[in-house]
KOLZA-569737 format. One line per field, with one value per residue (C-alpha): residue number from 1; x, y, z. Coordinates in steps of 0.25 Angstrom, whole numbers, plus 5000, padded with zeros to 4 digits. Example, Ala and Ser with C-alpha at 12.3 -4.5 7.8 and 13.67 -1.06 7.14 Angstrom:
2
lumgu = c(1_2);
east = c(5049_5055);
north = c(4982_4996);
up = c(5031_5029);
END
This chain:
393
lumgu = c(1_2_3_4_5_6_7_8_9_10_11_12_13_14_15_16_17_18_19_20_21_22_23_24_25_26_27_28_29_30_31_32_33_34_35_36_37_38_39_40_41_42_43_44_45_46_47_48_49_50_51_52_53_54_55_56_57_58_59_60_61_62_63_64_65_66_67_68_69_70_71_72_73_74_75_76_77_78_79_80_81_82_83_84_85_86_87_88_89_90_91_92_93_94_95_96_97_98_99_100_101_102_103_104_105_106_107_108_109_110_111_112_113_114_115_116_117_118_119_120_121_122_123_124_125_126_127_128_129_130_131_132_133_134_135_136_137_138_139_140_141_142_143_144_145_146_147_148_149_150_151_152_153_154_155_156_157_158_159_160_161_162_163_164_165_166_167_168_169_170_171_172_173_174_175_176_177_178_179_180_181_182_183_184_185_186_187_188_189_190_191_192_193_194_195_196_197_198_199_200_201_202_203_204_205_206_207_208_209_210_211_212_213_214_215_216_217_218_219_220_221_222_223_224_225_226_227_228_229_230_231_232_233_234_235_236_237_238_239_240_241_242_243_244_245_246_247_248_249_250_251_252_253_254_255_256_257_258_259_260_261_262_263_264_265_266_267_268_269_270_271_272_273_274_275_276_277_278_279_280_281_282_283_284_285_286_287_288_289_290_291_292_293_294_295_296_297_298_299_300_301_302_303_304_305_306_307_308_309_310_311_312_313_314_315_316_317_318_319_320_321_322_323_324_325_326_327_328_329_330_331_332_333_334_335_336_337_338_339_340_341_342_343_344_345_346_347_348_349_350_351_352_353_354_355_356_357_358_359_360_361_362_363_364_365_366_367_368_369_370_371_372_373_374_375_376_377_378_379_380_381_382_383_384_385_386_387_388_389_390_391_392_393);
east = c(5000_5011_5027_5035_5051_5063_5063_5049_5048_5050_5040_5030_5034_5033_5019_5014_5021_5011_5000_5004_5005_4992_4984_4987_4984_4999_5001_4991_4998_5011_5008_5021_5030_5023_5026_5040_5040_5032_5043_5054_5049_5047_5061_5066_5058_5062_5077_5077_5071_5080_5071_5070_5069_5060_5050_5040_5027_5019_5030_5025_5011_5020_5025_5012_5007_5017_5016_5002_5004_5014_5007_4997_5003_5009_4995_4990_5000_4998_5007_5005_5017_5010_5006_5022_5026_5015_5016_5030_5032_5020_5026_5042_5035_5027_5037_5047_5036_5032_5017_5014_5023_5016_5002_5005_5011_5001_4990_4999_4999_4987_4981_4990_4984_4969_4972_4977_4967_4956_4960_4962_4948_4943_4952_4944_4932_4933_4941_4954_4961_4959_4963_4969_4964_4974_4976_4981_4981_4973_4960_4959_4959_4959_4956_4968_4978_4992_4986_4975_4964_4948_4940_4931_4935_4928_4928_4935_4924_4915_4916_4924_4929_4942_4953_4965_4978_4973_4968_4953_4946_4944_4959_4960_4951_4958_4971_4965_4956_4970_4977_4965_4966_4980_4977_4964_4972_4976_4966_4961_4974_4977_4969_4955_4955_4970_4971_4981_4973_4960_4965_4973_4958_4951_4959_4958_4944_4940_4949_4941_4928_4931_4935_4919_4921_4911_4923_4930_4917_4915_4929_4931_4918_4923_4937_4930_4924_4936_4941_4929_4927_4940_4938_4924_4930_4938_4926_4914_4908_4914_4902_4890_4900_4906_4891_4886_4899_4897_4883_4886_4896_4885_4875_4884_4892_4878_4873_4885_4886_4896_4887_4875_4880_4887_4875_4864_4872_4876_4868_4875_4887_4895_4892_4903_4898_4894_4908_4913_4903_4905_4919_4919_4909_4919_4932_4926_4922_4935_4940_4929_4932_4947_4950_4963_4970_4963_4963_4975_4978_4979_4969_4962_4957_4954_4947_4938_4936_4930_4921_4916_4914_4926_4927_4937_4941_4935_4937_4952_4951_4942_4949_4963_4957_4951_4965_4971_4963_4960_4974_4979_4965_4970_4985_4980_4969_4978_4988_4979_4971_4986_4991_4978_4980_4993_4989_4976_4975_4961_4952_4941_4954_4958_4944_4941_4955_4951_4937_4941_4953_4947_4935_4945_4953_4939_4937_4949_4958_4970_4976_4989_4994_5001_4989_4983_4995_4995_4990_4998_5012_5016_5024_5036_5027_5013_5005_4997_5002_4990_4981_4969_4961_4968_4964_4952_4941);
north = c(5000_5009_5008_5017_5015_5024_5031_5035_5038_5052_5054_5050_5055_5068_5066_5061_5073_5084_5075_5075_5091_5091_5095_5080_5077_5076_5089_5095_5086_5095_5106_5114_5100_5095_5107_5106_5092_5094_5104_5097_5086_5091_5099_5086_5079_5091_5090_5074_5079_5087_5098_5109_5118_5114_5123_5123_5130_5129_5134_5148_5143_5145_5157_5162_5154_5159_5173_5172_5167_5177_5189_5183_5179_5192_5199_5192_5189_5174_5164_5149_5141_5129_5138_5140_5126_5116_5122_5121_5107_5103_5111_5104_5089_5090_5096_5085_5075_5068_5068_5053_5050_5059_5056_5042_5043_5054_5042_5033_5038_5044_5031_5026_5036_5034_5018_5021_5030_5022_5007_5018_5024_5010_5005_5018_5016_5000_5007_5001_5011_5025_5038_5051_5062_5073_5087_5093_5108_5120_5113_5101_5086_5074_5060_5055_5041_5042_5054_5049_5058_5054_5066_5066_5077_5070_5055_5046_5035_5042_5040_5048_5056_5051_5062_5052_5057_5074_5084_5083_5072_5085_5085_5069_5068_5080_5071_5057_5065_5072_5059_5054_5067_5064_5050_5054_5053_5040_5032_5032_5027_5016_5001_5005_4993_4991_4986_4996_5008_5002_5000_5016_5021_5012_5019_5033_5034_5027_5037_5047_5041_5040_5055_5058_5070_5076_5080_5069_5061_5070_5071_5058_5054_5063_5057_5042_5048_5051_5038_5030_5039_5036_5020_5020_5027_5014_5004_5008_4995_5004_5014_5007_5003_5015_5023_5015_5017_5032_5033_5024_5035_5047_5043_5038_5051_5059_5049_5049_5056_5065_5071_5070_5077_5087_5092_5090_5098_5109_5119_5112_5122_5108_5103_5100_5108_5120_5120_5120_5130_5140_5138_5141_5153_5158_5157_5165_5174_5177_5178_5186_5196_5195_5189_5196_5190_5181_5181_5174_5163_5168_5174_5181_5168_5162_5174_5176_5161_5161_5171_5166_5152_5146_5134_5124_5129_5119_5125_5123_5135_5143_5144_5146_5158_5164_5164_5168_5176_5175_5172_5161_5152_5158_5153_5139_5137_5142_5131_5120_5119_5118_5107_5100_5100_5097_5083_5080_5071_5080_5089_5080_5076_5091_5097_5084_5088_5101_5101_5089_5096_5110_5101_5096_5109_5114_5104_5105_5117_5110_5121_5125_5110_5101_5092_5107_5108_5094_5099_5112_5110_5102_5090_5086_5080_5081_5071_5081_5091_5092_5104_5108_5111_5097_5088_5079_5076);
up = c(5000_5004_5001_5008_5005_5010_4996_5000_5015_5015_5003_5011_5025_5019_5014_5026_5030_5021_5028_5042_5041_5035_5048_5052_5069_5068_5064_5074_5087_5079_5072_5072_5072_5060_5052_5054_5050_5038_5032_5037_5031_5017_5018_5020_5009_4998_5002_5001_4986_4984_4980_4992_4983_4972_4966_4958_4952_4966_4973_4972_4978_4991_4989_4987_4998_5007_5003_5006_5022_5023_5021_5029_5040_5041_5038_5050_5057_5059_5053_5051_5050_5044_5032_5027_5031_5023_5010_5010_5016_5006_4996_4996_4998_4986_4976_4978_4976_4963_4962_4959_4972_4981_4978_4979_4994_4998_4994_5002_5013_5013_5012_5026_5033_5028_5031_5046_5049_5043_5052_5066_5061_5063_5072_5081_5076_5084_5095_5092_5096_5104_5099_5110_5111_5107_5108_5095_5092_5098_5105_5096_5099_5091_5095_5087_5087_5082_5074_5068_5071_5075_5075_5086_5097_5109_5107_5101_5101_5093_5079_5073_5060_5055_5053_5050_5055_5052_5061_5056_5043_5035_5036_5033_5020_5015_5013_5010_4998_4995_4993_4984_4974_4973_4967_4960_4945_4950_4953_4938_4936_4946_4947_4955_4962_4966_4979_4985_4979_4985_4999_4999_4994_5005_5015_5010_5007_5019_5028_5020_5024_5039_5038_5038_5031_5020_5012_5011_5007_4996_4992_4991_4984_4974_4972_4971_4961_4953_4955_4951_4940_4931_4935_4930_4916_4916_4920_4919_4927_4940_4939_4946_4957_4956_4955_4968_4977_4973_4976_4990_4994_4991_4998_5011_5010_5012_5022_5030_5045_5040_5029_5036_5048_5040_5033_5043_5054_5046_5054_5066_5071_5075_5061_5052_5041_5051_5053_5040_5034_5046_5043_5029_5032_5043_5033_5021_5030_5035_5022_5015_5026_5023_5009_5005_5016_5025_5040_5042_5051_5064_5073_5064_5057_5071_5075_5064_5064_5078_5074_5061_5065_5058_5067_5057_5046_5040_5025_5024_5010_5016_5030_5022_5015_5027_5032_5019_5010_4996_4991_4998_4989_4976_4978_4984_4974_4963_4965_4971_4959_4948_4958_4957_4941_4943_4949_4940_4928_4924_4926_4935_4943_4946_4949_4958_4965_4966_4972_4981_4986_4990_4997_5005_5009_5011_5022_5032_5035_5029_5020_5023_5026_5016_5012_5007_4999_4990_4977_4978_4976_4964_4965_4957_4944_4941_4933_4927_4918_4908_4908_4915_4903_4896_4906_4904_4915);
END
């Protein structure tokens, strides 16, 4: 399922590394611990490349990303370390990887942890074993064993939402749908029934299903259908079964307790989507109130966010350009959407990309940290070098 060799070791160690600093429990045990590691990690990686220095055409997404946190940290006065460190870790590991190799062991390891938190998942669920409950950052606690996190703040033997090893299950399906983008060209490619593939997906789409988020059910809905969709080009026999297993998801998603609950507690101010909407209210307020430049990230945010009713931050874009202002979504966006044609084989693939991957940066506030940063920076060599307006849907 997985070979690692001495030649490969510290490729993957420094994947696991983006991940782990990706708003993992680890990183909120060892916030400022695990942002050193990160960079010296990839300063490593680079200098065992032999290409410290290596530039290429997104490296000016971090001068202008930098010039953007420096004014307004001066501007405001509050400064975020994290900000500088993650895109330049993220930035040196993915340039001195090839794109083939690195989607491959980000799926790999990726599929570890979805396979490990799925067998503790169950292993809880038949009280096997017994989580602690840990302080982590601020007023949070996590009920959490060896880092694997099970979200329920009071107790453990209520059934809970699975989280894996990050801080919340938005955070979770954000990587395990990443993983799956990566792949989306591939799977047309590859045997749909080999065994190893089978067994990496099992894993990964049931991690995503114990998550019991909304999002990762629709994201993930939409992926399968990707998938199914190339194979049933090839055999058409695969459509009745492929038409049934579709209509079997629909109608469990919308029956499920996540959805149900979500939906029919929306006026409830405890609600998931109370929550989330009062959030997303809350942001674009601050930020029609300050658009040029945001409200920073200091007191300021916090201030105005007590009095609007932003509880989470639950909108990960919305919440950055509260912070920011208007120009930090035009220089994300911007080079978002060309390192997602970069990866794509056609137009369905890169519009599937695209509306998946801002879903899910909708859902969690993960910008800022690596796993936000995936499809920014290029890698060494990119499959794709056709034109948008060539490429066939």
């Amino acid at each position: 399922m997985l070979t690692v060799s001495k030649t490969n070791l510290l490729e993957y160690v420094v994947i696991m590394m983006l991940l782990l600093a990706s708003k993992s429990t680890y990183f909120l045990f060892y916030p400022n611990v695990m942002s050193v590691v990160f960079l010296l990690v990839a300063l490593l990686f680079s200098c065992k490349k032999r290409r410290l220095l290596v530039t290429n055409e997104t490296a000016l997404f971090l001068v202008f990303l930098y010039a953007l946190y420096a004014f307004n940290g001066l501007y405001f006065n509050a400064w975020r370390t994290t900000y500088f460190v993650y895109p330049l870790g993220t930035y040196l590991i993915l340039s001195n990887f090839d794109f083939d190799d690195f989607k491959e062991k980000f799926f790999n390891i990726v599929f570890v942890i979805a396979m490990v938190s799925v067998l503790l998942y169950l292993a809880l669920t038949f009280n096997l074993i017994s989580p602690v409950f840990s302080h982590t950052t601020g007023d949070n606690f996590i009920w959490q064993f060896y880092g694997f996190n099970f979200v329920d703040y009071y107790s453990w033997y209520v059934m809970h939402r699975h989280a894996g090893i990050f801080h919340e299950p938005g955070a979770y399906q954000i990587v395990l749908n990443v993983a799956l983008l990566l792949k989306l060209g591939d799977f047309s490619k590859a045997k749909f029934l080999e065994k190893k593939l089978v067994v990496k997906l099992f894993f990964i789409f049931a991690a995503l299903y114990l998550t019991r988020s909304t999002n990762a059910y629709l994201s993930s809905v939409v992926i399968l259908g990707i998938m199914f969709k190339d194979k049933i080009r090839e055999n058409r026999r695969l459509l009745i079964p492929a038409t049934v297993l579709f209509l079997f998801l629909f109608f469990h998603i919308v029956n499920s307790d996540v959805v149900v609950e979500k939906f029919s507690r929306k006026e409830d101010e405890g609600s998931s989507a109370y929550i989330r909407v009062s959030d997303m209210l809350a942001c674009l307020r601050m930020f029609m109130e300050h658009p040029l430049v945001g409200v920073g990230t200091g007191d300021m945010f916090f201030k105005l966010s007590r009095l609007y009713g932003n509880l989470t931050s639950s909108n990960g874009v919305v919440a950055e350009t509260a912070r920011l202002g208007i120009f930090w979504p035009i220089i994300y966006f911007s080079y978002l959407f060309k390192g997602i044609k970069r990866v794509c084989a056609n137009r369905l693939h890169f519009w599937v990309t695209a509306i998946v991957l801002i879903m899910l940066l909708s859902n969690e506030d993960m910008m800022g940290f690596p796993i936000a940063y995936i499809f920014i920076f290029k890698l060494k060599n990119k499959l794709n070098t056709v034109k948008m307006d060539e490429m066939v849907s």
